[in-house]
Backbone bond lengths (Angstrom), bond angles and torsions (degrees), N, CA, C in turn:
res aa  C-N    CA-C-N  psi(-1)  N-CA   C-N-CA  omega(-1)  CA-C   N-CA-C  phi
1 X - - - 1.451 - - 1.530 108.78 -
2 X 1.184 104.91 140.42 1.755 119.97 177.62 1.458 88.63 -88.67
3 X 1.721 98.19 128.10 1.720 127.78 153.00 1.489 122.77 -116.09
4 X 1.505 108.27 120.72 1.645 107.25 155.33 1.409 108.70 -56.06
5 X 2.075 105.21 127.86 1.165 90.85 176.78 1.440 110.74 -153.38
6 X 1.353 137.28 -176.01 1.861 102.37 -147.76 2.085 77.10 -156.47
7 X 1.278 87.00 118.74 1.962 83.71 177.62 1.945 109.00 -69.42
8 X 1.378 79.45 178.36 1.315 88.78 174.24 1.877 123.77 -52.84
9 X 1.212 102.05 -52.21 2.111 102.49 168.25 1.031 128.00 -66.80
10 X 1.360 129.83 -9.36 1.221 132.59 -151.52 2.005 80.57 -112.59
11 X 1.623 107.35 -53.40 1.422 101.55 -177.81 1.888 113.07 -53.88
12 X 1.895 112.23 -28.94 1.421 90.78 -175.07 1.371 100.65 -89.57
13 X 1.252 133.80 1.58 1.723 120.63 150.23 1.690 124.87 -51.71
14 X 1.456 96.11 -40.20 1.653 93.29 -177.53 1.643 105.13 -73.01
15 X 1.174 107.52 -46.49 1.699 120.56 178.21 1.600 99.37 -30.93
16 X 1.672 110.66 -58.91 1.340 114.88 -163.65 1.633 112.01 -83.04
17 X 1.254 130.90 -4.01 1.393 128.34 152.62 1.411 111.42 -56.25
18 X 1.127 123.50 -43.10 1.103 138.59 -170.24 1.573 110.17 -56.38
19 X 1.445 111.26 -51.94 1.670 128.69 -175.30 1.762 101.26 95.08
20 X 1.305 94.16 25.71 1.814 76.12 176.96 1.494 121.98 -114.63
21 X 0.990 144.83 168.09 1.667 161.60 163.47 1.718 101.83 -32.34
22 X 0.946 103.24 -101.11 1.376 115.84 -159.65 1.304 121.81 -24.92
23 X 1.467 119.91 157.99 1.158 122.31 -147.75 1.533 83.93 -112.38
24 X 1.616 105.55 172.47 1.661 110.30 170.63 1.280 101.17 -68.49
25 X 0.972 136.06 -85.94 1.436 142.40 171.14 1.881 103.54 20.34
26 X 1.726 91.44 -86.26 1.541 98.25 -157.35 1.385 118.99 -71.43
27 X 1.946 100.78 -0.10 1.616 108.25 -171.13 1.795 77.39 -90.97
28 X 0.851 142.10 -111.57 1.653 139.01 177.83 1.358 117.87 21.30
29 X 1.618 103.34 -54.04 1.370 103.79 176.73 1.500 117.56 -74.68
30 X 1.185 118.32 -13.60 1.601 130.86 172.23 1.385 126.26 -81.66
31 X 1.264 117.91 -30.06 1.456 146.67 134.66 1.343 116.15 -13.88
32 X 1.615 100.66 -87.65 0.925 123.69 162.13 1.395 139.64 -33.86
33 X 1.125 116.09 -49.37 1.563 133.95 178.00 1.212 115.40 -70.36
34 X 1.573 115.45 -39.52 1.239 122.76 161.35 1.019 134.36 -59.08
35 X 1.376 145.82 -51.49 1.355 157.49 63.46 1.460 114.17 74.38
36 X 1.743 108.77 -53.95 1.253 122.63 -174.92 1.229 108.96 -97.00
37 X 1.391 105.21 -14.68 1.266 111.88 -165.42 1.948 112.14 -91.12
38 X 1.333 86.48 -22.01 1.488 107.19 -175.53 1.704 114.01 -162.33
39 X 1.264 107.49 99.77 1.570 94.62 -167.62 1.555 113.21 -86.49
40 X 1.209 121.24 -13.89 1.603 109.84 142.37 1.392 144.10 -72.92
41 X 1.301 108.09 25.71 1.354 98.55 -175.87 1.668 105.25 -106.96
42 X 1.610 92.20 127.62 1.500 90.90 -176.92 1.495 122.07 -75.50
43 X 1.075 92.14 170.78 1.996 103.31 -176.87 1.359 114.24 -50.20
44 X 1.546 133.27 -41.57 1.331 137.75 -168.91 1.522 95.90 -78.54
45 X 1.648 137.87 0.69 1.268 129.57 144.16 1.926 120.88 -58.58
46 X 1.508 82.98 -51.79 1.828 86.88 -174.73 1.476 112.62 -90.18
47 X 1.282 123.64 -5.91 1.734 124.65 168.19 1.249 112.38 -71.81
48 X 1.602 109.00 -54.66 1.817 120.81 158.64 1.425 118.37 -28.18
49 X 1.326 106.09 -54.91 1.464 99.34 -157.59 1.884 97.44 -107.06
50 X 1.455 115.83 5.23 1.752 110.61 154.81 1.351 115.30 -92.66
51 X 1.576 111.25 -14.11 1.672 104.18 -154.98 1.489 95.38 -145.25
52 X 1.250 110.07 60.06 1.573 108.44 178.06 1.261 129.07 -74.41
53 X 1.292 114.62 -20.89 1.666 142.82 141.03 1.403 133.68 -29.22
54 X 1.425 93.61 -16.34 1.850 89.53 -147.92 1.835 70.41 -105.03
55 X 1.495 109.40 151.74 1.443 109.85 167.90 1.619 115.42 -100.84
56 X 1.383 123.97 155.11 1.476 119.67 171.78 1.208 112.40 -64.15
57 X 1.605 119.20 140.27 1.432 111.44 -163.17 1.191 122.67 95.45
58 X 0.989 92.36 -29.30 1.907 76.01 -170.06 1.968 107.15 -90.97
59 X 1.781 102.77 126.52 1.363 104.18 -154.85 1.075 126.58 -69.64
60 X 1.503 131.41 -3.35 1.908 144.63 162.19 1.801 85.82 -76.93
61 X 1.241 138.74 -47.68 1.274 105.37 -161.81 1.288 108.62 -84.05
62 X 1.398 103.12 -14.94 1.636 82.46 176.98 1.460 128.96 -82.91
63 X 1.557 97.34 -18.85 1.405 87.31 174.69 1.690 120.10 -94.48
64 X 0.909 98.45 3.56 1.361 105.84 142.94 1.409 153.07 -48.15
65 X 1.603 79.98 -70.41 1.644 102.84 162.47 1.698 111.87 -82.41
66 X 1.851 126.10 33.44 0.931 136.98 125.35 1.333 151.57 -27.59
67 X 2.170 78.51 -87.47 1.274 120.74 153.07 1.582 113.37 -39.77
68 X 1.310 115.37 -61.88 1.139 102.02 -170.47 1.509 139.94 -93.47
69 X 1.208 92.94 -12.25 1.965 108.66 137.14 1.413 122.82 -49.11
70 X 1.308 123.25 -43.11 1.372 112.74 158.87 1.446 124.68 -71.68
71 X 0.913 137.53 -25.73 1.291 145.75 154.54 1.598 124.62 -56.16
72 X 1.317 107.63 -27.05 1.712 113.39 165.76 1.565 92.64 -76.14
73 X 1.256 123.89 -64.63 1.745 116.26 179.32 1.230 104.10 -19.62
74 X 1.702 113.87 -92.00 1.299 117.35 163.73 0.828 116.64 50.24
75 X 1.582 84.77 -119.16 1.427 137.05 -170.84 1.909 110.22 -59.05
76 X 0.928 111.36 -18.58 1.313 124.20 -167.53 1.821 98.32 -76.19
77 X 1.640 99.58 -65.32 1.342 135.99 -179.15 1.490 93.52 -36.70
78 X 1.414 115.39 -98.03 1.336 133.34 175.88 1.970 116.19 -28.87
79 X 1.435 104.34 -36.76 1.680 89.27 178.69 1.564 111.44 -91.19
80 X 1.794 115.00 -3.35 1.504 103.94 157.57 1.487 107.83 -127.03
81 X 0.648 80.72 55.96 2.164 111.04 168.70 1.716 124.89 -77.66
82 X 1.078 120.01 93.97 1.895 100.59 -166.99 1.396 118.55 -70.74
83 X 1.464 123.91 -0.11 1.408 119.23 136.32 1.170 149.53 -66.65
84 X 1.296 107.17 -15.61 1.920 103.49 177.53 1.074 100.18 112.66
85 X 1.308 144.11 -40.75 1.376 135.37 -120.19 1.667 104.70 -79.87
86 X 1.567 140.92 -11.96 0.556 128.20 162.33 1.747 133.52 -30.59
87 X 1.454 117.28 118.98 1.255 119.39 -177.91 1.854 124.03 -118.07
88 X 1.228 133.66 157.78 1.234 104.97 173.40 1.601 114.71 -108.05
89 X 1.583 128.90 134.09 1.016 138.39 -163.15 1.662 105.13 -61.87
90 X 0.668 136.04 148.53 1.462 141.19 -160.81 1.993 109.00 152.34
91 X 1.451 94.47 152.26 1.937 89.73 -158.41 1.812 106.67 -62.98
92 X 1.526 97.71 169.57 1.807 90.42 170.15 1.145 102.54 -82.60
93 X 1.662 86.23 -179.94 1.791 109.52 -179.56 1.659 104.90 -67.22
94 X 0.902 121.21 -6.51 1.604 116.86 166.52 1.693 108.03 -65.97
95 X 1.449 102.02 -33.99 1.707 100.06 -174.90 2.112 101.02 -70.28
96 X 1.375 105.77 148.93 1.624 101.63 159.83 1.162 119.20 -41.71
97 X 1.373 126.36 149.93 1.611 140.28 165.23 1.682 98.86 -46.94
98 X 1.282 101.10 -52.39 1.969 102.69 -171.49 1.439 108.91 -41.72
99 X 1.589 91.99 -49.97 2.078 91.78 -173.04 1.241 106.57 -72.96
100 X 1.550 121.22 -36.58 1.445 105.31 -153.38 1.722 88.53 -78.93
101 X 1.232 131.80 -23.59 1.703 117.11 179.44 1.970 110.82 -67.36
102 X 1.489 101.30 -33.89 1.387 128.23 -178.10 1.793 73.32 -31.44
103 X 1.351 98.24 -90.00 1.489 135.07 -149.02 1.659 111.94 -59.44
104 X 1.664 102.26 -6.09 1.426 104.86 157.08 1.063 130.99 -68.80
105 X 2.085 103.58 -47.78 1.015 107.31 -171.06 1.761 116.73 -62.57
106 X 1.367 110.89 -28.49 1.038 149.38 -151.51 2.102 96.61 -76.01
107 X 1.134 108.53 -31.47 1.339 119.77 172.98 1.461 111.64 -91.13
108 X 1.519 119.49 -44.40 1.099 113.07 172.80 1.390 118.40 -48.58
109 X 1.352 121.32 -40.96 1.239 123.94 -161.22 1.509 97.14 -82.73
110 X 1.191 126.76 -55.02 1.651 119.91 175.69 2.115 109.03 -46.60
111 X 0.961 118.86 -13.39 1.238 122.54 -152.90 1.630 90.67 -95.82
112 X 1.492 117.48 -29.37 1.491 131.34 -158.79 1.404 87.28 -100.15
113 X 1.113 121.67 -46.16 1.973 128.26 155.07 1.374 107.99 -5.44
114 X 1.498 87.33 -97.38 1.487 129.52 174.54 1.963 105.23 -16.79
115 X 1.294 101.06 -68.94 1.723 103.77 -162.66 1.118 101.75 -70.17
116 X 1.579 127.92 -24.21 1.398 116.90 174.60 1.995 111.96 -71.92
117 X 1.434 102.43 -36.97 1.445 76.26 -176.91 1.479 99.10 -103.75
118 X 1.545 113.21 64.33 1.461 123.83 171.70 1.349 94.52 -127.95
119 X 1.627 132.80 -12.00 1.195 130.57 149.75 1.614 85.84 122.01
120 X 1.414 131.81 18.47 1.638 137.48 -161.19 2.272 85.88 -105.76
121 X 0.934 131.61 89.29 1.574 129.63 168.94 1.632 100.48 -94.96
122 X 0.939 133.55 -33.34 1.984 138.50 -140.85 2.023 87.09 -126.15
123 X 1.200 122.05 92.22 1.647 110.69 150.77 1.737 114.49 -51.24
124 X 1.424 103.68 -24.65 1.634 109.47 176.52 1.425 113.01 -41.05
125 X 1.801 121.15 -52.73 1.246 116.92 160.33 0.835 142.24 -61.80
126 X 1.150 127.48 5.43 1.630 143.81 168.48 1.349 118.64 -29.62
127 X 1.598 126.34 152.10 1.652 97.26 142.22 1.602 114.91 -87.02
128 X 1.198 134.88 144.54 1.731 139.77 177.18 1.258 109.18 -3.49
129 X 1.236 115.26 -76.28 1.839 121.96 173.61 1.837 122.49 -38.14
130 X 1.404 93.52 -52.61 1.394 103.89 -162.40 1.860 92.78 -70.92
131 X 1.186 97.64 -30.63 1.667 106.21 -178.96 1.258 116.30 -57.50
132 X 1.485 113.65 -56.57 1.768 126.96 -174.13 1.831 103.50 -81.46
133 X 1.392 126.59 22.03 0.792 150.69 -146.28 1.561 100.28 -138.39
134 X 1.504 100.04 -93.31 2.048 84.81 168.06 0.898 142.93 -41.13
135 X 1.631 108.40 -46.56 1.288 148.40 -173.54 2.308 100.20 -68.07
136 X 1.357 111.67 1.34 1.560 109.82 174.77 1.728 88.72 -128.14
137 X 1.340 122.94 -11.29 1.636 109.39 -171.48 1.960 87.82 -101.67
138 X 1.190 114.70 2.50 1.663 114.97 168.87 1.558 120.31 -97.06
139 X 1.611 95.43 -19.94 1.447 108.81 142.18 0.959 155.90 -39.40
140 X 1.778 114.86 -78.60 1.250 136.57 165.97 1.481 90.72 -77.83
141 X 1.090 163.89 14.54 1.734 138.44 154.16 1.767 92.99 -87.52
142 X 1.481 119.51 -35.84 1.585 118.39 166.52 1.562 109.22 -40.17
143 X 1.110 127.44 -50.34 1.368 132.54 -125.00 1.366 111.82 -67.02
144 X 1.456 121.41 149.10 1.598 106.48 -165.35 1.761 111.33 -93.31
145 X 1.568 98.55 132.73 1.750 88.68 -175.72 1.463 113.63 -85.62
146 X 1.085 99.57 10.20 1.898 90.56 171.51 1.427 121.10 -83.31
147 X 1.284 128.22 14.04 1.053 155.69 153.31 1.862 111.00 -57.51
148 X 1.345 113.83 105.02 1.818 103.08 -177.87 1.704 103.71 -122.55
149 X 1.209 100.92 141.14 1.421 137.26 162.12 1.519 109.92 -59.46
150 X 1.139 95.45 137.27 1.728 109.81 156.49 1.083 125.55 -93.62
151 X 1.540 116.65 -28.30 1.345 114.49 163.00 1.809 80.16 107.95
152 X 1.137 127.32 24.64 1.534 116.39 167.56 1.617 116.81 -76.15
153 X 1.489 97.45 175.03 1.707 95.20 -167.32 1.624 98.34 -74.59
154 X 1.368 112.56 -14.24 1.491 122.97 -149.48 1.804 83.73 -81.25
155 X 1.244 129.85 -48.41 1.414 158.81 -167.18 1.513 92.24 -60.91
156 X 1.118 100.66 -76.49 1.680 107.02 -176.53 1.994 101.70 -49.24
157 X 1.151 125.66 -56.37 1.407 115.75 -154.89 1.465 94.97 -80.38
158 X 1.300 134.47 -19.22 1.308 128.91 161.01 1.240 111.03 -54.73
159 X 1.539 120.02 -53.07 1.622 108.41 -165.09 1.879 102.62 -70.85
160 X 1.535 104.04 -37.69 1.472 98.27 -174.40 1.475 102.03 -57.93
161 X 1.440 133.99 -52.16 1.699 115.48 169.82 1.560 121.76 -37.41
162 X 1.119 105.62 -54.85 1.546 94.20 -175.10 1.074 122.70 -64.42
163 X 1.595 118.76 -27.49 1.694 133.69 157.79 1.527 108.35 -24.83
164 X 1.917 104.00 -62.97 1.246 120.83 -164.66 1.462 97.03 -47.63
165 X 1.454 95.24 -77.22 1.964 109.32 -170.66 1.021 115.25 -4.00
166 X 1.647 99.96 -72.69 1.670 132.18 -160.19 1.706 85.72 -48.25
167 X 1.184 104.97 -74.11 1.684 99.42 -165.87 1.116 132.25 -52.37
168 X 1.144 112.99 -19.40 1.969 128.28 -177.81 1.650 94.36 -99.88
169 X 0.820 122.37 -6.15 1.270 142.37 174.58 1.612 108.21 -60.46
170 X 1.148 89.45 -84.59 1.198 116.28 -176.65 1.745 116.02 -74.92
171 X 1.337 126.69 -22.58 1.509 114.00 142.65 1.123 116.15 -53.26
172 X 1.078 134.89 -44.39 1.711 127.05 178.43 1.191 118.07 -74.93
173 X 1.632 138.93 -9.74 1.272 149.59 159.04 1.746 98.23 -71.91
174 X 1.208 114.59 -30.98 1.285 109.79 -173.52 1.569 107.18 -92.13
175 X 1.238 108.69 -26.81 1.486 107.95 168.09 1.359 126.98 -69.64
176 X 1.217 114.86 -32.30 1.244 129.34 161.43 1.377 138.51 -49.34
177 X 1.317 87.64 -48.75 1.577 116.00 -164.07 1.809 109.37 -76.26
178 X 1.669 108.36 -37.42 0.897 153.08 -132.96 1.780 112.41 -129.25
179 X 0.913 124.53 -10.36 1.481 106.36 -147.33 1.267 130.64 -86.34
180 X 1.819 110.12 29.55 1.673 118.04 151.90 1.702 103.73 -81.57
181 X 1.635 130.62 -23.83 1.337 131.24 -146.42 1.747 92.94 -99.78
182 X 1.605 90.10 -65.49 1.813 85.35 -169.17 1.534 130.54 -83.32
183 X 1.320 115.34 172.99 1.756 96.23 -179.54 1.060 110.75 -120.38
184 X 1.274 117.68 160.61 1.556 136.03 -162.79 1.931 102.01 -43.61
185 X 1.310 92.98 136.45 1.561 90.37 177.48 1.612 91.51 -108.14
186 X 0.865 131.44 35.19 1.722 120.81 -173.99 1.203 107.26 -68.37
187 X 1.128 133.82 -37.38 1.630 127.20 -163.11 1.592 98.77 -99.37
188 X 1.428 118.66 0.81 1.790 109.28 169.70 1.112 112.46 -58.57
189 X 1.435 145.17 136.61 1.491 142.49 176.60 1.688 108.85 -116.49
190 X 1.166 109.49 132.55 1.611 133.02 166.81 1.598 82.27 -56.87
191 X 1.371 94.38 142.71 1.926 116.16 152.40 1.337 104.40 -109.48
């Protein structure tokens, strides 16, 4: 399936029309969380409650808040997608290991966002998986960044695993959460 889809720089350009903080990362991960949390909830839920600032009318936010209406599609599309292809926006491997972990944590935490104002407060209600599941993305959004990389291959294939996780991760949070919308991730495999 063909997706409109907007990289990581191009999303903190729209961010910055806007005049606001947040990074791509943790807006994605907020997206996201929401999303899983409720797969009908439209975008003018999570624009509202990122961009409460921005007034109606006014013509940078709206085309902004375009952009990022297509990007709730997206993202929507892709996490009940029967390919997988869902990914989480975060910089390329051209960016340093530092940022691109920066910008993990940085998603995780928008992602923990997200399920709360998806109406998700208690992991207690979870099902088991989806539980031992948040309960490691409440983790790594903990995680301390004073921690530095060398930039080894060992460094790199660590972060690309946890990349993986997070994302297979989070199909099964969506399967869970979800499971008239998304499709079975059973045959996704951890590397």
């Amino acid at each position: 399936m063909q997706y409109d889809t907007i990289n990581y720089d191009a999303l903190a350009l729209v961010i910055n029309k806007l005049g606001a903080q947040q990074e791509p990362a943790e807006l994605h991960g907020t997206l996201t969380g929401l999303l899983c949390a409720n797969s009908n909830a439209e975008a003018d839920i999570w624009l509202q409650n990122l961009f409460p600032h921005v007034p109606s009318g006014d013509l940078l936010g709206d085309e902004a808040f375009d952009e990022l209406k297509k990007l709730h599609k997206t993202s929507r599309a892709r996490l009940n997608a029967t390919d997988c292809e869902f990914q989480l926006l975060v910089p390329d491997d051209d960016s340093g290991l530092d940022q691109r972990v920066h910008a993990l944590g940085e998603w995780c935490q928008g992602f923990l966002v997200g399920l709360s104002l998806g109406g998700i407060s208690d992991f207690k209600a979870l099902p088991e998986d989806a539980r031992e599941i948040a309960e490691d993305i409440v983790e790594i959004a903990r995680a301390d960044s004073s921690y530095r990389f060398n930039g080894s291959e060992e460094d790199e294939h660590a972060y690309a695993e946890l990349v993986e996780y997070l994302r297979v991760g989070v199909l099964l949070i969506n399967e869970e959460l979800q499971p008239d919308h998304a499709p079975a991730v059973g045959d996704t495999t951890l590397h």
